[in-house]
C-alpha angles and dihedrals in degrees: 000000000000123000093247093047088053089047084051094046083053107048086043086055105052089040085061089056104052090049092069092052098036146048156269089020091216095061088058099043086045089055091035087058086036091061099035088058090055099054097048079047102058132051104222089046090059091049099041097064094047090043096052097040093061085042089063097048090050094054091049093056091049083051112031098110096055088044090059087049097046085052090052096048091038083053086047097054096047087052091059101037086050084054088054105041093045109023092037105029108025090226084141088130096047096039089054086045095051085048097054099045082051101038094088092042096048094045087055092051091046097052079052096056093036098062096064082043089060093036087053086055096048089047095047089052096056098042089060086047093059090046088049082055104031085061100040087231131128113239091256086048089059101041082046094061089042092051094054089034086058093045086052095051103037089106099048101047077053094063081048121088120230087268093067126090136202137206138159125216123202118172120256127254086268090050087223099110142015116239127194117255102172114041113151092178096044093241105150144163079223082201102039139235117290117245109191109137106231088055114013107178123240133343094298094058097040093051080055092047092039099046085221145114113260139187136170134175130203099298097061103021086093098042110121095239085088095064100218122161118249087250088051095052095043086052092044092038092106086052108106097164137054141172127171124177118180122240101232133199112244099214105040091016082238110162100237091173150338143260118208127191111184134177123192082194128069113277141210108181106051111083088032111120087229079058097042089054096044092051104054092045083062097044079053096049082066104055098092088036083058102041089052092067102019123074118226115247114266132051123320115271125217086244097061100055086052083064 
């Protein structure tokens, strides 16, 4: 579906909704067509929804988990405050009633706030699909990797505050980009750093490209050498700290992933030598981990389809 189609769906959704609150119902199908003509017209109206609606998906995967908590502590408030209301008070009558007069209005909203909820699903599923195929790796194959990548690195996350985060990058089956296959925190990049070797992308891609241990704050992390997007830099732009240590091969010194260490807060540790060291041991730890799932550049040997 084209990005205007799916402007149009949406306004025609939301049209339909308000329909069923307001009226006259042509007014709001008039200003529903009105709008809808606007935002085909202009430029930036075709880019906005789509911006922002990606823009939301994205924020609900950064906060999903507290989302979940903040549902199981909402349910548990409204459990409480029924007991009250009925056991203590009695207010069986005016609580049904209140119910009652709320019940259409709360099963609207709640159609509203379901539909980016199943379009954050949708679009979780299919990004796992891409990573699946763009690894060339079956879904047990990948919780499997994690697994063993979070066991590795159990001691050195411990030494890291709770402002610290970690991810680990490994190139793709086409060997164009990294993509992250542990990330705890869902940070992405969803489509991966570039790794050509003329222009690798971040820290991340350059530490792979470079063979070499890397590490920016604030003051160089938007320089255009690191030839982020617009839309890359806008989504990293809280980031202040980062650290990346390629994973190298023991045997060629060939880079066969990343680790990345980021902070959204000031640091202190990253850029210190002690750091530095720490950091590399546990980048080493992951060679065989990788190499177990990975497959070397180049074509296939004899020996690696015996294994």
């Amino acid at each position: 579906m084209q990005k205007e189609e799916a402007v149009v769906w949406l306004w025609a959704i939301l049209v339909l909704l308000a329909s069923l609150i307001f009226s006259p119902i042509w007014l709001v199908l008039l200003i529903g067509l009105g709008i809808a003509w606007i935002t085909l017209s202009l430029s930036k109206g075709r880019k906005y929804p789509h911006a922002v609606a990606e823009g939301l998906v994205d924020w609900i995967g950064r906060q999903k988990y507290n989302m979940l908590a903040g549902a199981i502590a909402l349910a548990a408030v409204l459990i409480v405050a029924v007991f009250i209301v009925v056991v203590l008070k009695g207010e069986e009558a005016w609580l049904t009633s209140l119910v009652t007069d709320l019940g259409g209005y709360i099963a609207i909203a709640g159609l509203v706030l379901g539909l980016p909820a199943l379009g954050y699903a949708m679009v979780t599923d299919s990004a796992v699909g891409r990573i699946e195929d763009r690894l060339g790796m079956a879904e047990d194959k990948i919780e499997d990797i994690e697994r063993e990548i979070e066991d590795n690195l159990a001691e050195f996350c411990a030494e890291l505050d709770d402002q610290h985060f970690v991810q680990v990058f490994v190139p793709d089956r086409e060997r164009a980009k990294l993509i992250p296959v542990y990330d705890p925190t869902d940070r992405g990049p969803r489509k991966g750093w570039g790794i050509a070797a003329d222009a690798p992308q971040a820290i991340t891609g350059s530490a792979w490209g470079g063979k070499g241990y890397l590490c920016g704050t604030q003051i160089n992390l938007k320089r255009s050498k690191l030839r982020l997007t617009e839309r890359q830099q806008e989504e990293y732009e809280d980031l202040v700290a980062i650290a990346a240590a390629p994973v190298l091969d023991e045997i060629d010194n060939e880079p066969v992933g990343v680790l990345t260490v980021f902070s959204s807060v000031a640091d202190s540790k990253i850029g210190t030598l002690d750091f530095q060291r720490r950091h590399e041991e546990a980048a080493s730890a992951l060679v065989d981990v990788i190499e177990n799932y990975i497959p070397r550049a180049g074509p296939v040997l004899q020996n690696d389809l015996w294994k």
